[in-house]
N, CA, C and O atoms as a MOPAC input file, in Angstrom:
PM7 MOZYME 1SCF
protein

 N    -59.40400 1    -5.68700 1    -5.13400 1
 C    -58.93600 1    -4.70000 1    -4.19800 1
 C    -59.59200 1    -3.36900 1    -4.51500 1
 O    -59.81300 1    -2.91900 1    -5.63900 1
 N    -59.84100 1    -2.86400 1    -3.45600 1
 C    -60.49000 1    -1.47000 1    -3.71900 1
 C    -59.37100 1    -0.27100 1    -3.49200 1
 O    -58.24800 1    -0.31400 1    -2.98800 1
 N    -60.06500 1     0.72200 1    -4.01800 1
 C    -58.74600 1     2.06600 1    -3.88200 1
 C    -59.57300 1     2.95800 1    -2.75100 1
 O    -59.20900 1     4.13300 1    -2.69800 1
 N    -60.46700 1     2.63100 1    -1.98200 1
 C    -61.08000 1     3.40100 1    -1.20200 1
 C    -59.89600 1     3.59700 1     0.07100 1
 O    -59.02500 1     2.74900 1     0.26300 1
 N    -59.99700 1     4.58600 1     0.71900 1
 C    -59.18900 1     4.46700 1     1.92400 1
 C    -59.85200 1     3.39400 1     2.89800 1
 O    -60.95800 1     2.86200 1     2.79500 1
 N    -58.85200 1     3.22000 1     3.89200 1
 C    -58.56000 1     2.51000 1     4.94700 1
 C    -59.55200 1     3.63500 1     6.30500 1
 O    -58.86700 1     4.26300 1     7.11200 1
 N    -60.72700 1     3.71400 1     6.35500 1
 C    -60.98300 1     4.56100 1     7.79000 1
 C    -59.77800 1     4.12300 1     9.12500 1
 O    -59.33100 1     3.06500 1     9.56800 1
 N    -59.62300 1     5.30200 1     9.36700 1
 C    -58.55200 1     5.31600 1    10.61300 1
 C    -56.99900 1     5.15300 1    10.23100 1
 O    -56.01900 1     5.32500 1    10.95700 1
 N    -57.06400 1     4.73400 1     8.74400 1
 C    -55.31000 1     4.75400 1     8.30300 1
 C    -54.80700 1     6.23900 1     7.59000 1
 O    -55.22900 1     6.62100 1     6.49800 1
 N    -53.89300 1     6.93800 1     8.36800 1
 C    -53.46800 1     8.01100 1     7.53300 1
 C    -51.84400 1     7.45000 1     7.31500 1
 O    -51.08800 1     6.93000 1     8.13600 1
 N    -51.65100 1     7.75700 1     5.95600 1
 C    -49.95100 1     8.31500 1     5.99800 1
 C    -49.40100 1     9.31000 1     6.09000 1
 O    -49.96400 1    10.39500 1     5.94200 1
 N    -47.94100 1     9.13500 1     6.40500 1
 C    -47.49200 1    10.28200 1     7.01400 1
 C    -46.01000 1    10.48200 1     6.00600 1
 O    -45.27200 1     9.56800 1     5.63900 1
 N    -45.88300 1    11.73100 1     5.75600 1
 C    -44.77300 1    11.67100 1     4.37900 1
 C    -43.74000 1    12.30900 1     5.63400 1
 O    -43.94600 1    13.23900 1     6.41500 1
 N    -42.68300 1    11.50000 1     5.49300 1
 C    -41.31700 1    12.14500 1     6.57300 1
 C    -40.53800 1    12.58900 1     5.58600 1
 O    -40.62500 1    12.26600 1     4.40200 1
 N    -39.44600 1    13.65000 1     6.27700 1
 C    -38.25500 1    14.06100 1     5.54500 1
 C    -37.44600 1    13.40900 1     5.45200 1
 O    -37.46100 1    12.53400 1     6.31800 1
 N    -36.42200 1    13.34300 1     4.59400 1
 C    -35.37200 1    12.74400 1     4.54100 1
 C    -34.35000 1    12.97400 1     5.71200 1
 O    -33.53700 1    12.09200 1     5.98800 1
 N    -34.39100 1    14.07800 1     6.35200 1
 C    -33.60200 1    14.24100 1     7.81900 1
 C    -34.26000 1    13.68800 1     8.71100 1
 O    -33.51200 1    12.92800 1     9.32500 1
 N    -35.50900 1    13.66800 1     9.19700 1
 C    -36.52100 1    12.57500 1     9.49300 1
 C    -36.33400 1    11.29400 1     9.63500 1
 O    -36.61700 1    10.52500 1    10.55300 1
 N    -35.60100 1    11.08600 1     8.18100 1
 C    -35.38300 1     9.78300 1     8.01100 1
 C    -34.00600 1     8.96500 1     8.53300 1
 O    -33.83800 1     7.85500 1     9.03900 1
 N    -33.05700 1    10.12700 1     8.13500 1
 C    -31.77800 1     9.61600 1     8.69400 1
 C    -31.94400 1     9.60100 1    10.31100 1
 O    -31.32400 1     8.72300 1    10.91100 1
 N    -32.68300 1    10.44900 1    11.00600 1
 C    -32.71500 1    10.19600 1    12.56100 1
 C    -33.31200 1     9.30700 1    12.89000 1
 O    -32.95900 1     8.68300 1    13.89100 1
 N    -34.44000 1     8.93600 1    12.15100 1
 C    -34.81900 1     7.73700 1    12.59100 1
 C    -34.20300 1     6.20800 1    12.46800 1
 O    -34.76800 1     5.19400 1    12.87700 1
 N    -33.17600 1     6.25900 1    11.94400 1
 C    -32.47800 1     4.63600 1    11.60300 1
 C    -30.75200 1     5.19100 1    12.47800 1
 O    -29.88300 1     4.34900 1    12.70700 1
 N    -30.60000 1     6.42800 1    12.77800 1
 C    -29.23900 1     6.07000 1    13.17700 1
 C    -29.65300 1     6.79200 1    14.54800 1
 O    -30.03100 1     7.96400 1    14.53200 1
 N    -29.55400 1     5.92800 1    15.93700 1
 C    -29.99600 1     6.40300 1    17.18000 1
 C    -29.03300 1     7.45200 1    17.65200 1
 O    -29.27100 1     8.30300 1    18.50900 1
 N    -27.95200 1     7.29000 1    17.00800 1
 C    -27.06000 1     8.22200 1    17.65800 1
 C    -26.54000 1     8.95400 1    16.37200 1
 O    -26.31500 1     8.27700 1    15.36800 1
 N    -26.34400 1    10.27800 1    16.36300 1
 C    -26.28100 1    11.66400 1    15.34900 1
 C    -24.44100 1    11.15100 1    15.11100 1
 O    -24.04800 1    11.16300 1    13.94500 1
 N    -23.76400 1    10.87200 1    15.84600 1
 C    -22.95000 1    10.74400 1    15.77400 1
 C    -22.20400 1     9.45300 1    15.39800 1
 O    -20.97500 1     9.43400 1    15.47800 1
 N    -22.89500 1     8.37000 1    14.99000 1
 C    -22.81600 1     6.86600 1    14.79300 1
 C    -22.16600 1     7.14400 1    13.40900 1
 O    -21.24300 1     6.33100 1    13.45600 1
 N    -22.08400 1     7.58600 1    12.55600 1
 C    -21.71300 1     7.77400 1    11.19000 1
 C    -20.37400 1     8.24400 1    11.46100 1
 O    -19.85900 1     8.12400 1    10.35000 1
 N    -19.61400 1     8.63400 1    12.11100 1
 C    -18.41100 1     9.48900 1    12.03100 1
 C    -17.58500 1     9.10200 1    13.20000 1
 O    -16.57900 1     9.74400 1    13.50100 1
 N    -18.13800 1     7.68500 1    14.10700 1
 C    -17.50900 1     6.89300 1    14.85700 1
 C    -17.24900 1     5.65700 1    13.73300 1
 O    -16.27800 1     4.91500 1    13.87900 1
 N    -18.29000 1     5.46900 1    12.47700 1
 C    -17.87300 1     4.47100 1    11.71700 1
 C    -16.65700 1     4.58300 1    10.92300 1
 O    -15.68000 1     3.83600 1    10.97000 1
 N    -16.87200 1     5.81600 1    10.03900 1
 C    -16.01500 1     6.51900 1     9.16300 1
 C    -14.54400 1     6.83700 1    10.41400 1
 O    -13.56000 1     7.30500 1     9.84300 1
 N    -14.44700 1     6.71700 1    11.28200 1
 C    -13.00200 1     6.60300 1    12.00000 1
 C    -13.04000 1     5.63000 1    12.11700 1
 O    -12.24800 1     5.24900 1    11.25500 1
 N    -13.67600 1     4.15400 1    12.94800 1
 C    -13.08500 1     2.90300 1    12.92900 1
 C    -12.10900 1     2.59300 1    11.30900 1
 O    -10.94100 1     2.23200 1    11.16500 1
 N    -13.31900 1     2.96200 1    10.14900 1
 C    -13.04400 1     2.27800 1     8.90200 1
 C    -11.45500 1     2.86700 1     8.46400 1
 O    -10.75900 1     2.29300 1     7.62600 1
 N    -11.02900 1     4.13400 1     9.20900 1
 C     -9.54500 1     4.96100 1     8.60400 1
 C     -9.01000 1     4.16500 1     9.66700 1
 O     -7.86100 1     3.96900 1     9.27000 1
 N     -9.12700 1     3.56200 1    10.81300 1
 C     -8.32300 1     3.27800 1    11.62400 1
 C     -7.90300 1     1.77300 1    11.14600 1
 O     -6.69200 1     1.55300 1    11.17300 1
 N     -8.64700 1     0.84100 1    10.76600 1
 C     -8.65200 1    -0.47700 1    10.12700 1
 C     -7.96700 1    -0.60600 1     8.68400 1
 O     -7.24900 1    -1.50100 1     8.23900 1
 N     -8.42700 1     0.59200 1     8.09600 1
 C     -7.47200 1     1.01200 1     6.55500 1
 C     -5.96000 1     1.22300 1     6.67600 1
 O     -5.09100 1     0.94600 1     5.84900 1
 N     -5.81800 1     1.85800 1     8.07400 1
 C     -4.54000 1     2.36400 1     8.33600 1
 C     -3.79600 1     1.09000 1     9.25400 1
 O     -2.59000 1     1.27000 1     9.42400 1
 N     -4.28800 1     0.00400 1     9.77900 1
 C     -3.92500 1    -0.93700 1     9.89900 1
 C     -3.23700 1    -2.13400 1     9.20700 1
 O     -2.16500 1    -2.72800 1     9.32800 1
 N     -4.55300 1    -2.23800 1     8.27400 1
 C     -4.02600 1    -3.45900 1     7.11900 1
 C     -3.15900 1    -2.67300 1     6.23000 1
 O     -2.22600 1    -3.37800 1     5.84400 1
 N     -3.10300 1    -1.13100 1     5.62300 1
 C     -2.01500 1    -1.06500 1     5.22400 1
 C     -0.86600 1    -1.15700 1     5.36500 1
 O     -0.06100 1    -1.46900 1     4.48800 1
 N     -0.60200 1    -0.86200 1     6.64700 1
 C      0.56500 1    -1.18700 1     7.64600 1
 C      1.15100 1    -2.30600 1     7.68500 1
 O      2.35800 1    -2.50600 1     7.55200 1
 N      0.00300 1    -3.35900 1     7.93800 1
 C      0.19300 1    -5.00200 1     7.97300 1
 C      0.71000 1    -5.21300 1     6.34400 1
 O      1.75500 1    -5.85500 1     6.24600 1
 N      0.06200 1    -4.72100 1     4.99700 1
 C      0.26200 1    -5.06500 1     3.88800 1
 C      2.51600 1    -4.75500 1     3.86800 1
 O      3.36000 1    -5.59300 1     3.55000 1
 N      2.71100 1    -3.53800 1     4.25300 1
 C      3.94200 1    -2.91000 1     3.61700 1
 C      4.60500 1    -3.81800 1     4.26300 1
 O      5.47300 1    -4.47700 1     3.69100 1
 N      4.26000 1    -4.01500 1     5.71900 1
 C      5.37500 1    -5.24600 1     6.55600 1
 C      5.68500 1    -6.60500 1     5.79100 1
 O      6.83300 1    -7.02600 1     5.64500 1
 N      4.54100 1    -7.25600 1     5.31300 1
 C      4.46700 1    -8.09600 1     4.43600 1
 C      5.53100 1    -7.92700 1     3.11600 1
 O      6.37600 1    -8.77300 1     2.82300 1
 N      5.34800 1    -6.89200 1     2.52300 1
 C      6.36400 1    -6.60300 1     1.71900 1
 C      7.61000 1    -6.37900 1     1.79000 1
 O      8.44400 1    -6.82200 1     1.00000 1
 N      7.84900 1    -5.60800 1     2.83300 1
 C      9.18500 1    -5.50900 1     3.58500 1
 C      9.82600 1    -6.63800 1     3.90100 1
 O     10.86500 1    -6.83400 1     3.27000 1
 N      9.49300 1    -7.48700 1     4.73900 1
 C      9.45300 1    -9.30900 1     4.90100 1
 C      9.82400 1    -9.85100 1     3.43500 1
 O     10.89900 1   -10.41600 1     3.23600 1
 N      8.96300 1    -9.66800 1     2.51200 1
 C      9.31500 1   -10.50600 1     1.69100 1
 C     10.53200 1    -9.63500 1     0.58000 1
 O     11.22700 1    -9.97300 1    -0.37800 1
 N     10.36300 1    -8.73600 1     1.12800 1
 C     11.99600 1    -8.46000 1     0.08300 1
 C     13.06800 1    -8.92800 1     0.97800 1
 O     14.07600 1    -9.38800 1     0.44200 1
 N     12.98400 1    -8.86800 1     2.56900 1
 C     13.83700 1    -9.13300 1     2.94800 1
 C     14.63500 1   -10.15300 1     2.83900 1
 O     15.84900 1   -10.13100 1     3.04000 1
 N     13.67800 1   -11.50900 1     2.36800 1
 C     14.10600 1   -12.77100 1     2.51700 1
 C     14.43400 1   -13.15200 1     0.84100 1
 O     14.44800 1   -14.31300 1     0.43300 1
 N     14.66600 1   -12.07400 1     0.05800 1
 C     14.93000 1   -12.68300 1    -1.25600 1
 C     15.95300 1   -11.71200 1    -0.84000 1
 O     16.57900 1   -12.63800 1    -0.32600 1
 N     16.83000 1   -10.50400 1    -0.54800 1
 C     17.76100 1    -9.81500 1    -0.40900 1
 C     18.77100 1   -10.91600 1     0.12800 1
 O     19.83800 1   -11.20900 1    -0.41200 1
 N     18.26200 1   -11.46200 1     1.25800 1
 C     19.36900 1   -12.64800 1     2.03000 1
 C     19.50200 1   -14.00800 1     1.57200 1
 O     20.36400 1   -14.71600 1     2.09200 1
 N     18.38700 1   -14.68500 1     0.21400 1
 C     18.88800 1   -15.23700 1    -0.82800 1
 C     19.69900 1   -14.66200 1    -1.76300 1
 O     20.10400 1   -15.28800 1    -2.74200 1
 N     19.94200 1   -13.63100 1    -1.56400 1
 C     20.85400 1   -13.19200 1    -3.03200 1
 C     22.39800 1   -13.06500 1    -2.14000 1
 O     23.43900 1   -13.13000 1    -2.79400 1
 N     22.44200 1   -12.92500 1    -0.98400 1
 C     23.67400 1   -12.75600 1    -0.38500 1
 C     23.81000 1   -13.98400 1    -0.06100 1
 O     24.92000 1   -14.46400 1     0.16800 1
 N     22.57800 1   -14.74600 1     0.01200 1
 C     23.35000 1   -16.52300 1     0.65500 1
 C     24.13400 1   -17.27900 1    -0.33600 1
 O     24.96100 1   -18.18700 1    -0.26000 1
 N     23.47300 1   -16.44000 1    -1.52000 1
 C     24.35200 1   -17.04800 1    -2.86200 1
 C     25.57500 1   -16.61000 1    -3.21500 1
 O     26.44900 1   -17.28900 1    -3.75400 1
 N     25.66700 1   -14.96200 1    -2.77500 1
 C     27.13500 1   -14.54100 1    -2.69800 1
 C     28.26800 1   -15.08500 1    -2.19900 1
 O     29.30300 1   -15.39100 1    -2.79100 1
 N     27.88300 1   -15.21000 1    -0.65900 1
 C     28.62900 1   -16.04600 1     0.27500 1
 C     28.92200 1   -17.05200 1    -0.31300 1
 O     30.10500 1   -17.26800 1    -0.57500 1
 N     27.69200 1   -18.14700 1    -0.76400 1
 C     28.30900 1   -19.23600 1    -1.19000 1
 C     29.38100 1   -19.06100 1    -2.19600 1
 O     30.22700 1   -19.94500 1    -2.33500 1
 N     29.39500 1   -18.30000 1    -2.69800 1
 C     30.86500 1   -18.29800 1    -3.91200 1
 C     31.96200 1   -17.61200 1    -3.75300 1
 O     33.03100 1   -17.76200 1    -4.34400 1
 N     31.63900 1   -16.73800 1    -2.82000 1
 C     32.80300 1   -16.41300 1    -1.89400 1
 C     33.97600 1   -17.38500 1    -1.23800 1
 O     35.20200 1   -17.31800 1    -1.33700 1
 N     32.81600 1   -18.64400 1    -0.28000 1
 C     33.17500 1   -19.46500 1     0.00000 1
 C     34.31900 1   -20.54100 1    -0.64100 1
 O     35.27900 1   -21.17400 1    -0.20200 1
 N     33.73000 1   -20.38800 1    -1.76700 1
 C     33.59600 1   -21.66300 1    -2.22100 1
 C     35.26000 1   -21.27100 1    -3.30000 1
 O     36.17600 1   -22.04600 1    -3.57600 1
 N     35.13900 1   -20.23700 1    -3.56300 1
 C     36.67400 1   -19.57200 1    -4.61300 1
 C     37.75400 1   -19.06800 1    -3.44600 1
 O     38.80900 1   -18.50200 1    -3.73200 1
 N     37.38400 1   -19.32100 1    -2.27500 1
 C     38.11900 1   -19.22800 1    -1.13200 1
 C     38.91600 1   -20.58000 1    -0.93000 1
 O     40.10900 1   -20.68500 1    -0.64300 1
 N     37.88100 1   -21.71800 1    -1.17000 1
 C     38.36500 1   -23.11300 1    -0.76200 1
 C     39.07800 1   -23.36000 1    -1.87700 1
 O     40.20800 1   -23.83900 1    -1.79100 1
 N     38.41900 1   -23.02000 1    -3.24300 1
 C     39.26300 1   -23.59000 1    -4.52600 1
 C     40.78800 1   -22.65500 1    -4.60900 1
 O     41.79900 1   -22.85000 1    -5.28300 1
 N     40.49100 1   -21.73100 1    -3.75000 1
 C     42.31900 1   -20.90600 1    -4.02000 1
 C     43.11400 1   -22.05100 1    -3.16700 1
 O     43.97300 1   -22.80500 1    -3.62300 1
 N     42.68600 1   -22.01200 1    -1.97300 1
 C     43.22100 1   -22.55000 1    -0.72500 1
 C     44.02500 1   -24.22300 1    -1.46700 1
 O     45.06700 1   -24.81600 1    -1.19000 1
 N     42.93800 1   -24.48900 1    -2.45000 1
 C     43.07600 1   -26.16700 1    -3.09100 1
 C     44.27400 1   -25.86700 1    -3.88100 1
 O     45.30400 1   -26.53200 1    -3.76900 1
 N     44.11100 1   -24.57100 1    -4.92000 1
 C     44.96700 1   -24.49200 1    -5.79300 1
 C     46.48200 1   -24.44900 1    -5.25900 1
 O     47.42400 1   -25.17100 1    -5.58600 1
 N     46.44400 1   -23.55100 1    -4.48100 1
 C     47.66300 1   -23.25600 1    -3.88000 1
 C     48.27900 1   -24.56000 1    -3.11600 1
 O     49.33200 1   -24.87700 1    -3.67000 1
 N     48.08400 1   -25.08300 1    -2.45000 1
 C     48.07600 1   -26.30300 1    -1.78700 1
 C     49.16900 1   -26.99800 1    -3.16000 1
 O     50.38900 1   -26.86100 1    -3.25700 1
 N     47.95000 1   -27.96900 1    -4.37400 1
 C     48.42600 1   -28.31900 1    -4.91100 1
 C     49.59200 1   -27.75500 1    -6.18500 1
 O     50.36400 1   -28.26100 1    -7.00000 1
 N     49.27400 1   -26.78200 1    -5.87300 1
 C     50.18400 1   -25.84200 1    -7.09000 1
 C     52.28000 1   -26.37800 1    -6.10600 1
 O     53.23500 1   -26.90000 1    -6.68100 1
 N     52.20200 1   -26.00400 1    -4.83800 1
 C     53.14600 1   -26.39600 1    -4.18900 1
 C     53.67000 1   -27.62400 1    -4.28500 1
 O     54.77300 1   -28.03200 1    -4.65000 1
 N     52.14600 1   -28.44100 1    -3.67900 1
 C     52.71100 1   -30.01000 1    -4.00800 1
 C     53.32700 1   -30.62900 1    -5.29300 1
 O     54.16400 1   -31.51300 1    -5.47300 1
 N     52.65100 1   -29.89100 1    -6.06200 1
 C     54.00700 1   -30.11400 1    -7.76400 1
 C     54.92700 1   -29.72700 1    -7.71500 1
 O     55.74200 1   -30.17000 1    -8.52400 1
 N     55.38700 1   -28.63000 1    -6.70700 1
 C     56.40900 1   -28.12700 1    -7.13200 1
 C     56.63300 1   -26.97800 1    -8.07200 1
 O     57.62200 1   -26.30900 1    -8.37100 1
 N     55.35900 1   -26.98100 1    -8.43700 1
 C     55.29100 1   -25.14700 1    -9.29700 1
 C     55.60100 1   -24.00800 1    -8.81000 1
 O     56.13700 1   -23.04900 1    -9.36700 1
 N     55.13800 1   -24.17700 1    -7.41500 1
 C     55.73300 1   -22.79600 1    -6.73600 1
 C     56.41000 1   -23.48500 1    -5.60800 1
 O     56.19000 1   -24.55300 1    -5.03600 1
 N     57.48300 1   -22.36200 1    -5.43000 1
 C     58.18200 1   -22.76800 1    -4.43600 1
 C     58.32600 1   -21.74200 1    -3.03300 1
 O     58.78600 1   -20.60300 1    -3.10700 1
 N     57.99700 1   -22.17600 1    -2.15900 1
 C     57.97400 1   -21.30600 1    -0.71700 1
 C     59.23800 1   -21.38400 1     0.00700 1
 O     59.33400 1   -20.59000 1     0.94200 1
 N     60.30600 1   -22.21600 1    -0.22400 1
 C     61.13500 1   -22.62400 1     0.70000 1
 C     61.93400 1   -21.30500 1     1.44700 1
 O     62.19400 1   -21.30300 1     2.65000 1
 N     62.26400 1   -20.22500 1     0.54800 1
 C     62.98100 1   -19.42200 1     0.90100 1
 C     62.10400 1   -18.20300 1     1.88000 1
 O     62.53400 1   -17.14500 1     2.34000 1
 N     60.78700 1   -18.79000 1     1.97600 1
 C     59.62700 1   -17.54900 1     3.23500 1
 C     58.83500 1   -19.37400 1     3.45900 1
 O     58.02300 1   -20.05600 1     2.83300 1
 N     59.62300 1   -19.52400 1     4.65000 1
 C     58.88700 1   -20.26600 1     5.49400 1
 C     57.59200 1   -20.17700 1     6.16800 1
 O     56.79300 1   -21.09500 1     6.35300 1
 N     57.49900 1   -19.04400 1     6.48300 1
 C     55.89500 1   -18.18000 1     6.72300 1
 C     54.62500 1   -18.75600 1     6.16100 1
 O     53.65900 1   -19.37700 1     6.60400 1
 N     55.12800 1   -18.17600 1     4.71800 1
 C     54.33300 1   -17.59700 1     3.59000 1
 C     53.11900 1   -18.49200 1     3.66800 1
 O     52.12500 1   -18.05400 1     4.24800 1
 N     53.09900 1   -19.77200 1     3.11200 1
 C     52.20200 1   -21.05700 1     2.78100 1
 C     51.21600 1   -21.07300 1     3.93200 1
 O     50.00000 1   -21.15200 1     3.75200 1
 N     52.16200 1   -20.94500 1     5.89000 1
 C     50.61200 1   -21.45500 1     7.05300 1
 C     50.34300 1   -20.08800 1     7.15100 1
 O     49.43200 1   -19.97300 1     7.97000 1
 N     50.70900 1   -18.90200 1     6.68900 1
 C     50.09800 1   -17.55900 1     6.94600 1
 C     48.95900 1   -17.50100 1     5.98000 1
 O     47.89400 1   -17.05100 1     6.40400 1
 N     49.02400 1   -17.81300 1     5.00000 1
 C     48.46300 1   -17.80000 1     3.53500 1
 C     47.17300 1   -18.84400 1     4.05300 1
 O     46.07200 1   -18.29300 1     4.04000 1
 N     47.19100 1   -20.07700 1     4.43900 1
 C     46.50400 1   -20.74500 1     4.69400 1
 C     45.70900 1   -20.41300 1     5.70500 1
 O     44.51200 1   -20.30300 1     5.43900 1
 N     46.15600 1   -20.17200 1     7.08800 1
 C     45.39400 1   -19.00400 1     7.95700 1
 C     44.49100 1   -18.17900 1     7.93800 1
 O     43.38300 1   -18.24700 1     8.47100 1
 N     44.97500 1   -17.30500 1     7.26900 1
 C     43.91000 1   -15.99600 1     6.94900 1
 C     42.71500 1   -16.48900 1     5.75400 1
 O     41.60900 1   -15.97100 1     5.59900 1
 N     43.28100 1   -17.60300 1     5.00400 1
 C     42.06000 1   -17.92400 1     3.98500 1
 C     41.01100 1   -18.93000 1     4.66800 1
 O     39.80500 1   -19.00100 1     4.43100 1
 N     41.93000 1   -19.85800 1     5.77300 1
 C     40.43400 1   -20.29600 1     6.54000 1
 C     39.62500 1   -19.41700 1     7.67900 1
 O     38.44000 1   -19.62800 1     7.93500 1
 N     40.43400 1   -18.38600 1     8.34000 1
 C     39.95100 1   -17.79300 1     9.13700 1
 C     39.22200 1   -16.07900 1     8.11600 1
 O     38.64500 1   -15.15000 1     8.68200 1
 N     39.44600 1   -16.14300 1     6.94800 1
 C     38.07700 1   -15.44200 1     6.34200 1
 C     36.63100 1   -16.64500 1     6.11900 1
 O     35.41100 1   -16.47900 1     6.12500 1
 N     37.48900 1   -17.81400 1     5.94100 1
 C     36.28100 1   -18.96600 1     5.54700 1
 C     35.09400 1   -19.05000 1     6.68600 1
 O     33.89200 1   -19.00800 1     6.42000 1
 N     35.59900 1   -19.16400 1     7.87000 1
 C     34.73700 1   -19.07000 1     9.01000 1
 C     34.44700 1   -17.97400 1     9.31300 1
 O     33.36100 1   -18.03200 1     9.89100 1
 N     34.85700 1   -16.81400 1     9.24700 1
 C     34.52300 1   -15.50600 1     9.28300 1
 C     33.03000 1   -14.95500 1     8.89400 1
 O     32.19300 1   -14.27400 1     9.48700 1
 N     33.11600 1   -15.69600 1     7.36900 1
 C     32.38400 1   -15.47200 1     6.77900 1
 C     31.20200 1   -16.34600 1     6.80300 1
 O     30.09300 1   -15.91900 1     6.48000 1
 N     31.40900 1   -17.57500 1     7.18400 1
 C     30.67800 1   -18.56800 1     7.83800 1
 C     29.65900 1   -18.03200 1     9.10300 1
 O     28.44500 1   -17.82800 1     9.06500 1
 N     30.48000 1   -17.90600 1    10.07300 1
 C     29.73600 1   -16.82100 1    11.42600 1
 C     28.87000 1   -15.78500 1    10.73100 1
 O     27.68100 1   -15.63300 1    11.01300 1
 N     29.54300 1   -15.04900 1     9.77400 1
 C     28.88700 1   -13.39900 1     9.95500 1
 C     27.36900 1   -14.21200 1     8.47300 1
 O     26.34800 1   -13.53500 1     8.35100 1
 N     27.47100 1   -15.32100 1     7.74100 1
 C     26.05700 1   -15.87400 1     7.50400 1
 C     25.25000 1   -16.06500 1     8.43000 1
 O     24.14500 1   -15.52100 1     8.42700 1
 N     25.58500 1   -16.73400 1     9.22600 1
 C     24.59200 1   -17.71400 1    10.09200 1
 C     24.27200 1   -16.33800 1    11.41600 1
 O     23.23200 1   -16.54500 1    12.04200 1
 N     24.92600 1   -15.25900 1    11.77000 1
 C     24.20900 1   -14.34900 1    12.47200 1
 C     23.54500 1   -13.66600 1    12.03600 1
 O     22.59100 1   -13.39200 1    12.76500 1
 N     23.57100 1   -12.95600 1    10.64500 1
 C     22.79400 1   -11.91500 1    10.62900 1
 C     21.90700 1   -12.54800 1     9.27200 1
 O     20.76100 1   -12.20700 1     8.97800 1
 N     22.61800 1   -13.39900 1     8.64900 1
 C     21.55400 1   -13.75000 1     7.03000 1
 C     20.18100 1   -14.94700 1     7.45800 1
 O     19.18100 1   -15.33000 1     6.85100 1
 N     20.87100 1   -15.29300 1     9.02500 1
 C     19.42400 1   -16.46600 1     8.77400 1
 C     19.38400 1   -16.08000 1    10.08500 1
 O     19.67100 1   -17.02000 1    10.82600 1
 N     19.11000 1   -14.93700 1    10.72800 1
 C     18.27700 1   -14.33500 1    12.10000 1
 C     16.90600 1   -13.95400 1    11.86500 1
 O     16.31700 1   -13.48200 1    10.89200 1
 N     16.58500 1   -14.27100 1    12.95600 1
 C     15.04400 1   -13.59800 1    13.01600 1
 C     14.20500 1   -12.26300 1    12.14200 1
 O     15.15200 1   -11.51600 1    11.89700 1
 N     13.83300 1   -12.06400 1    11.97000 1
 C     13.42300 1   -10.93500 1    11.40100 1
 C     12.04900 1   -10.44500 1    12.35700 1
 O     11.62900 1    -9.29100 1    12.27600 1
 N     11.66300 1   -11.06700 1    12.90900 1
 C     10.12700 1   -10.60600 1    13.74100 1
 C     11.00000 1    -9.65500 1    14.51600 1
 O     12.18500 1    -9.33700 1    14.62100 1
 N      9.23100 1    -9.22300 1    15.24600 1
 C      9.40700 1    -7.88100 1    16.51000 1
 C     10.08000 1    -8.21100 1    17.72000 1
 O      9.30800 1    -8.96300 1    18.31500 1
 N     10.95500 1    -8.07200 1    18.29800 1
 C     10.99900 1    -8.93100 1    19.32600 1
 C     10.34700 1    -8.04000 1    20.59600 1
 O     10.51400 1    -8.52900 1    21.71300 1
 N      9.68500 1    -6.88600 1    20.51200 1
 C      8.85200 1    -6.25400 1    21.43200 1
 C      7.58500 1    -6.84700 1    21.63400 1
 O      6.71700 1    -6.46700 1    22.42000 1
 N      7.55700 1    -7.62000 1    21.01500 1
 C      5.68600 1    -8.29200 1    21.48200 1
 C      4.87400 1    -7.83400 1    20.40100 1
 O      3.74100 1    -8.29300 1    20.25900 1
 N      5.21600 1    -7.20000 1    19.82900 1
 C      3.99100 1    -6.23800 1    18.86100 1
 C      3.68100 1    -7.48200 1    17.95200 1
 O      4.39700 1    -8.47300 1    18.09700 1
 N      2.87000 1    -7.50100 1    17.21000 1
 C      2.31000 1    -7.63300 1    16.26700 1
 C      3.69000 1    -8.03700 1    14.77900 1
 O      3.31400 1    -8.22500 1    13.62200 1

């Protein structure tokens, strides 16, 4: 290879502003990017916290499904106790006739109470129901 010039080849030294105009056709293409990229940042973060929000939500309503359940459940074992505590003869109701189907009443009608107010609000939907996203 020779180091002689090229007849008819010159180079041409450009500026670096030169340079940036020549690869971005539009002056303004850089600062339509730099907003898509805050607008997409500000998206998936959005999408990220919902995600999080969601998922605390659904361990918050495991920790109350477990409440309930023992709520439930020391509701039924009173309801048992009492029951059989009578049927021995340990306690005696005779003199408040009431007492025992009132007593029994209000402990099944918290049982379902509490039954309903699970099943509406602990295992409902959680999505948008506006359409969004």
């Amino acid at each position: 290879m020779s180091d002689e010039p090229i007849e008819g080849a010159s180079v041409q030294i450009i500026s670096p502003s030169d340079l940036e105009k020549s690869l971005s056709p539009d002056p303004a293409g850089g600062q339509r990017y730099i907003t898509k990229f805050d607008s997409q940042s500000l998206e998936s973060w959005t999408a990220y916290e919902h995600y999080l929000g969601v998922r605390q939500h659904y361990q918050h309503k495991g920790r109350w499904s477990k409440f309930l359940l023992g709520a439930i459940a020391s509701m039924i074992g009173y309801q048992m106790a009492l029951l059989v505590l009578v049927g021995l003869g340990i306690l005696d109701f005779k003199g408040y006739d009431w007492l025992l189907p009132g007593l029994l009443v209000q402990n099944l009608a918290q049982i379902v109470g509490l039954a309903l107010y699970a099943v509406k609000h602990l295992f409902s939907d959680i999505t948008l129901k506006n359409g969004d996203k």
